[in-house]
Structures are given as structure tokens and as C-alpha cells.
C-alpha positions, 0 to 999 in steps of 0.5 A: 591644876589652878595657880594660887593666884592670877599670873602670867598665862592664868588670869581667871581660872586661879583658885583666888578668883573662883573663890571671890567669885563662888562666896562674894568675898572681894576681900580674899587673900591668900595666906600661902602659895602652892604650885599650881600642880600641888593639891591639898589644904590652902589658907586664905585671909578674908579680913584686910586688917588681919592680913598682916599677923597671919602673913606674918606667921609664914614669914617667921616659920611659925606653920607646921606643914605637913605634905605626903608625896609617891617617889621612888624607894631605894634599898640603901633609904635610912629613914626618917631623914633630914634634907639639907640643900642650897637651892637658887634660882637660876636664870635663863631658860631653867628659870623654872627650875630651882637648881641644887649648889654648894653652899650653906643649907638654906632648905631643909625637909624631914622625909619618913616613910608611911609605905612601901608600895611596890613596883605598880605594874597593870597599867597604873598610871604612876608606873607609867610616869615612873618608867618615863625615865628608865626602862624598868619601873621603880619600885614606889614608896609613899612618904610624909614630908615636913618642910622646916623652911619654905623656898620655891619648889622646895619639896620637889627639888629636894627629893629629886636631888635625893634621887627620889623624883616625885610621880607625875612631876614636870618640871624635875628632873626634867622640864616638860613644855607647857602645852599649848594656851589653846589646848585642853589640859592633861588631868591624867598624869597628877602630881603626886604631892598633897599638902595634907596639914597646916597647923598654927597657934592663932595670931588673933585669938590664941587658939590652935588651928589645924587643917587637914586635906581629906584628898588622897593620892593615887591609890596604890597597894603597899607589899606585905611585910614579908615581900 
């Protein structure tokens, strides 16, 4: 629920912040970005002279990322797939939202399934989002996503123009207000879209570098082979 760094509305209680401040390194900088929604594994720089051959391994897609994200399943899914869109950035009042046009492919995202986890039903809080948009809850699936190009929002426009919106999103398919400067913050309903690995070979010593989340997103039961 922190933004990478300051910004707009958030001034101090960024993630870049809280980490100069809890080790005493003002040197900081952040390798990458996430949404301010996404948790998982995030990659910082600690020397300035450093900066630009790490940095330069995102410009020239040289990570391998790894995300893991709960959205609806649909029957006619043939998976593992590859999503190929043209995504812009509008204008306007949807400025938040990154729009799907016709166009050359200019993002592009592997999807496979890890589990299908059923229709959530008992009050989980996901099945809640789930039927935020439609009456009867969807059956839910847990996926893998590899993204092999990094525009804004990537991940969760994708899949909502797939049909398949990530739980616990406010922005696609429908863009929420933000509550109030003043009010307390809704930890409640969670995005649920983990940044699980980042792997690089090491600009400076050569080396492979692999990270790893060890967060998970909301617990939920996968059905049976049978089911």
C-alpha cells in the first residue's frame, strides 16, 4: 500500500523514504517501480556510481520478472498463453487508466496457470470483489505471469482486456475514487498481484541474482482434479 517513491499525494510514507530512514542510507534509489497496490520483491541501488548499469538492465529488458495474480477462470482458457496488446496512456479524466487500441503490440505477458481454485463462497473477501461486478461469483484461478516488456500497469490492463480482472483491483475494469487525504486507508480488500521474482546476471560482478518474495496472496483452496 506504499508508492515507490515520493509523489503526488504521498510525501513520506513511500517505501524509498521508510527505507532511508530505517538503514541510514541517503544514498537509495530505486532500481524499479511497482504500483503502490503490488507487493512483492523491489530492488533498490545503494551506490550512485552504480546506478546507471543496473538501471540500464530494465531499460534494455534484461530482468526476468515473475508475478503470480488471483482473476477469474474461464472454461474456454487454453493455457499457457501470450497477451499481445497496444496499450496508451490517455488523457483526461481516465489518465489513470492505461487504454487497449488497435495497434502494434507494444506489451506482451505470458499467462499459465498454477490452480484453479474454485468459486470462494463463506464470505472470503476475494469472492466479495469477484461479485462486485456481477451477481454470481466467478469461479477464481491462480495464475504465473511473465511480462516481457514493462509499460505501466501492464499486468492489470492486460488481463482485464483478456477478461480476466485481477481481485481486489481499483482501477480496471473500473476506476474507484481514492478516499479522502484524511481517511484511514482500507487494508481490507488487497490487490491481489504479487511481484514473486526478479532475476538478473549482475551488470558489475558477472554473477546470477535471483530474489524472491516469501509473501503469498490470499489463501485459498484449489478444487480437486475431479471437481
Amino acid at each position: 500500500f506504499l508508492p515507490v517513491a515520493p509523489s503526488g499525494r504521498y510525501l513520506q510514507e513511500t517505501v524509498l523514504v521508510r527505507l532511508k530512514r530505517l538503514l541510514g542510507l541517503d544514498t537509495l534509489v530505486p532500481m524499479h517501480r511497482l504500483d503502490r497496490e503490488t507487493a512483492g520483491v523491489l530492488a533498490f541501488t545503494v551506490r550512485a556510481q552504480d546506478r546507471h548499469a543496473y538501471h540500464a538492465l530494465w531499460r534494455e529488458r534484461q530482468v526476468h520478472k515473475v508475478y503470480e495474480a488471483i482473476a477469474p477462470w474461464h472454461d474456454d482458457l487454453a493455457l499457457p498463453a501470450t497477451l499481445r496488446h497496444c496499450l496508451v496512456e490517455p488523457g483526461g479524466p481516465a489518465f489513470m487508466q492505461m487504454a487497449v487500441v488497435e495497434g502494434e503490440p507494444n506489451a506482451e505477458t505470458r499467462i499459465e496457470l498454477i490452480a484453479r481454485l474454485g468459486v470462494q463462497g463463506g464470505g472470503t473477501e476475494i469472492a466479495a470483489l469477484a461479485r462486485s461486478s456481477s451477481e454470481r461469483a466467478p469461479e477464481l484461478a491462480h495464475y504465473r505471469l511473465t511480462p516481457l516488456t514493462g509499460r505501466r500497469h501492464q499486468l492489470r490492463a492486460q488481463l482485464c482486456a483478456a477478461g480476466l480482472p485481477i481481485a481486489g483491483d481499483r482501477i480496471y475494469p473500473h476506476l474507484q475514487a481514492e478516499p479522502p487525504a484524511e481517511a484511514e486507508p482500507d487494508y481490507a480488500h488487497p490487490l491481489q498481484l504479487l511481484a514473486r521474482e526478479l532475476a538478473f546476471t549482475d551488470p558489475l560482478t558477472g554473477r546470477a541474482r535471483h530474489f524472491v518474495s516469501r509473501r503469498t496472496l490470499a489463501r485459498l483452496l484449489p478444487v480437486s482434479a475431479g471437481d
